[in-house]
C-alpha positions as CSV (number, residue, x, y, z in Angstrom):
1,X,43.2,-54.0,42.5
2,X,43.1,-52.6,46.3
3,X,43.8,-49.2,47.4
4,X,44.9,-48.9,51.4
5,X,44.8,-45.1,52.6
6,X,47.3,-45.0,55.6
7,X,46.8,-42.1,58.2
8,X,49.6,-39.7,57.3
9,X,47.4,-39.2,54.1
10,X,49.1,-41.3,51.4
11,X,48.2,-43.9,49.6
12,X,49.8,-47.6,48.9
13,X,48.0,-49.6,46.4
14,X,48.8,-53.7,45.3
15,X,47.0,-56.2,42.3
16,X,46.2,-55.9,39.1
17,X,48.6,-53.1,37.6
18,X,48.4,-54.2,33.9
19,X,47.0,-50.1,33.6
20,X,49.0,-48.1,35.7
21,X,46.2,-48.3,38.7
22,X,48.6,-49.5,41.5
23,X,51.3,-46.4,39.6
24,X,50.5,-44.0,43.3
25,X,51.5,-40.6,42.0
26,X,54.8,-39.3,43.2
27,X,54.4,-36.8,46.3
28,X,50.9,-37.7,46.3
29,X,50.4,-36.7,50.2
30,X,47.2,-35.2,52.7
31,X,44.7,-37.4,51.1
32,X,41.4,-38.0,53.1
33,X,39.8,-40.6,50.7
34,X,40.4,-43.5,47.4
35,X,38.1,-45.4,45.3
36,X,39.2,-48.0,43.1
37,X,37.2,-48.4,39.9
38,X,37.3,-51.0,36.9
39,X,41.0,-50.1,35.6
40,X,41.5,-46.8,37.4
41,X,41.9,-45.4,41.1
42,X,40.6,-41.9,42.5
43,X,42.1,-40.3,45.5
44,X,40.6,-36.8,47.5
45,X,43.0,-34.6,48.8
46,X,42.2,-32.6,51.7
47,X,42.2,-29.3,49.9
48,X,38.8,-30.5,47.8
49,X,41.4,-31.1,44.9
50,X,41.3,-34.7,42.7
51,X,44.1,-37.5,41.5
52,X,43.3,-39.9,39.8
53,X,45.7,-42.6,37.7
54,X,45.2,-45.7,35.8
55,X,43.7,-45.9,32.5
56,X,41.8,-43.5,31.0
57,X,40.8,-45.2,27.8
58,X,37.2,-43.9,28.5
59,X,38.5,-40.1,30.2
60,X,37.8,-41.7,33.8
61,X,41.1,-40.3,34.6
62,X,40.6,-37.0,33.1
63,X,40.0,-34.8,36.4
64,X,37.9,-32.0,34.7
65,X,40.3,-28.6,34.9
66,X,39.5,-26.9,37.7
67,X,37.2,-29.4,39.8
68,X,37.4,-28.0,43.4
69,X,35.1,-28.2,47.1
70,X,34.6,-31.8,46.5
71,X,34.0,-33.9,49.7
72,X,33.9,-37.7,48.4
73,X,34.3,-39.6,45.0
74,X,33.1,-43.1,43.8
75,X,35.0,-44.7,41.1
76,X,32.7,-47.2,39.0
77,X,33.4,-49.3,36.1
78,X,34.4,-46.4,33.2
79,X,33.8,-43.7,34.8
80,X,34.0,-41.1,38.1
81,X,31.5,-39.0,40.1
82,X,32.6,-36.6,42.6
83,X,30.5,-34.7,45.2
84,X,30.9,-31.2,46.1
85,X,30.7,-29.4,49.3
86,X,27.0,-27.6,47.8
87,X,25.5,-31.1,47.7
88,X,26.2,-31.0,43.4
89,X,27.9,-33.9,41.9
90,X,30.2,-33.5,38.7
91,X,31.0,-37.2,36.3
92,X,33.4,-38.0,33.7
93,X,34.7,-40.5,31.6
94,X,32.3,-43.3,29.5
95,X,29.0,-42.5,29.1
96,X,27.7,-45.1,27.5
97,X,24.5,-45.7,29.0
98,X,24.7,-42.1,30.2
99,X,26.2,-43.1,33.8
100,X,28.5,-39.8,33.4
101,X,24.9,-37.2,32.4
102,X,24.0,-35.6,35.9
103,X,20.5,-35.7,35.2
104,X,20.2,-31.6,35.4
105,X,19.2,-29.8,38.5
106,X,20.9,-32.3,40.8
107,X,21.1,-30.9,44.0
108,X,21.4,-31.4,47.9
109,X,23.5,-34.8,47.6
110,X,25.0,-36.0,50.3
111,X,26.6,-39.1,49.1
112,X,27.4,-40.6,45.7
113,X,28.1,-44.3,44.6
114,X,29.3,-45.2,41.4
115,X,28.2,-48.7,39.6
116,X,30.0,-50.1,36.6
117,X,27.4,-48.5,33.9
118,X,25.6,-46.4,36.4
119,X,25.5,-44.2,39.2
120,X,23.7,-43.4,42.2
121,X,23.2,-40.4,44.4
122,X,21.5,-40.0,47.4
123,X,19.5,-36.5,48.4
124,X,19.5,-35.1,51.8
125,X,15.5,-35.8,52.1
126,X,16.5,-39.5,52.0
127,X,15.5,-40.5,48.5
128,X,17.6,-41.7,46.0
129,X,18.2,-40.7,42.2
130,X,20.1,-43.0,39.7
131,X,20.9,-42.7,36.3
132,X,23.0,-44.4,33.5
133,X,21.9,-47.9,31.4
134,X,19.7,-50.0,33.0
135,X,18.3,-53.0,31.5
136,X,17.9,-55.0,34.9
137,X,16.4,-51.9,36.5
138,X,18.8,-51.4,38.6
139,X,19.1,-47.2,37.7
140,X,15.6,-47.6,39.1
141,X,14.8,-47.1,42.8
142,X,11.9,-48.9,44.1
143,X,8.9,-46.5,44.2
144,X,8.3,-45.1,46.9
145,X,11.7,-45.5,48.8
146,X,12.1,-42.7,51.4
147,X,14.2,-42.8,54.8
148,X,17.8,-43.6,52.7
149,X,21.6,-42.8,54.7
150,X,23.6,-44.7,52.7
151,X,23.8,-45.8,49.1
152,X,25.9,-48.7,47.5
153,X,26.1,-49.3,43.6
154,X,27.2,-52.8,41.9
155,X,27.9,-54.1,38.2
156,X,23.9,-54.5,37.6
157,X,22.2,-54.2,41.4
158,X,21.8,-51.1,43.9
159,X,21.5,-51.3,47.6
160,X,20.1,-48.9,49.8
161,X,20.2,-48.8,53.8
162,X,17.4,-47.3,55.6
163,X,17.4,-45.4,58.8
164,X,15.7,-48.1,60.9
165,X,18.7,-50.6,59.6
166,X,17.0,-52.5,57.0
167,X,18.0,-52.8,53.4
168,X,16.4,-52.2,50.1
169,X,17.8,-54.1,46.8
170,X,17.1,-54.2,43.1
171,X,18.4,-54.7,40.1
172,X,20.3,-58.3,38.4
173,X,19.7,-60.9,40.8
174,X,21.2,-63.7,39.2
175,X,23.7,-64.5,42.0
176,X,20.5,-63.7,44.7
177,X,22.7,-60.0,45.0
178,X,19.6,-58.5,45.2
179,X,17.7,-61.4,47.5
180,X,18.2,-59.5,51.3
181,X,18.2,-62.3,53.4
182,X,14.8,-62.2,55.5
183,X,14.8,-60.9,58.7
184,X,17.6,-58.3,58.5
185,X,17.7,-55.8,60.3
186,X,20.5,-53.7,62.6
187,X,22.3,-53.0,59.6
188,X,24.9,-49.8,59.8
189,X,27.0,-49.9,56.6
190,X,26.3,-51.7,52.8
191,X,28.8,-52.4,49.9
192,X,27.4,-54.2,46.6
193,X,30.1,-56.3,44.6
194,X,29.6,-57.2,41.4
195,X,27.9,-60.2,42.4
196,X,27.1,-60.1,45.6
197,X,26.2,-58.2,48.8
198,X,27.8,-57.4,52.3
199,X,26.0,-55.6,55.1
200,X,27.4,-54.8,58.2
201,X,25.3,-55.4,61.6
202,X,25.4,-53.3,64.7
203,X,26.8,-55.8,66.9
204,X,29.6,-56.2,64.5
């Protein structure tokens, strides 16, 4: 399913519906971000507040009581990470391979990405920490890997853009997701599917 957020702050969203993730809440209005997940949708209002709909067959849905001050939210596969205005980051819903534990301590986030079994977060020193199940590695960062502004998390790979515009992959590469082609470089903005890998360039 696709969520579209239009700039008088609501949201229209189209596709799969078979679980009530394309059902926009009524009055739903001054929202500043959406993230679509597996079977569920997420959307930030500008008051730091949470909405989310669709199923909730795994509490992905459940908006803890009283979750407040977030700044951006990442809806992954069965579950939902939000970040807070103090660089913390709150989870809920499956935890299967322990994608919804905040490893403890978690602290001076600036940006979150949530894969389909586990999650990403990326510290303002430019490292990354991941967490969850990961039997291709891919809740792994390389050793080593410093210099990180943005963060992207698939079914089973991770992407990570560095400041000088090249990108770092790992994880399932069974599709060549994780296989950056050679020589690129200039890259200003990531997003890993759940097979594959799109990077935009600086010249567009």
């Amino acid at each position: 399913h696709v969520l579209a957020l239009k700039t008088n702050g609501t949201v229209v969203a189209w596709g799969d519906n078979s679980q009530g993730q394309c059902n926009v809440p009524a009055g739903l209005t001054n929202v500043v971000a959406v993230a679509a997940g597996g079977l569920g949708s997420v959307a930030l209002k500008s008051d730091g507040t949470v909405s989310a709909f669709g199923t909730n067959d795994a509490g992905q849905t459940n908006v803890p009581v009283g979750l407040n001050n977030v700044v951006a939210v990442s809806a992954g596969g069965y579950h939902t990470l939000a970040l807070k205005s103090d660089g913390t980051v709150v989870a809920w819903g499956s935890n299967s391979g322990g994608q919804a534990t905040v490893p403890a301590g978690l602290n001076g986030i600036v940006a979150i990405s949530a894969g389909a079994s586990h999650s990403m977060a990326l510290k303002s020193d430019g490292t990354v920490v991941a967490w969850g199940v990961g039997f291709y590695n891919y809740a792994t960062p390389p050793a080593g890997l410093t210099d990180v502004v943005a963060i992207s998390a698939g079914e089973w790979h991770s992407l990570a853009l560095k400041s000088d515009g090249t990108v770092v992959a790992w994880g399932n590469n069974g599709s060549f997701q994780s296989q950056v082609p050679a020589g690129l470089k200039g890259v200003v903005a990531i997003s890993a599917g759940t097979s594959h890998s799109v990077a935009v360039k600086s010249d567009g």
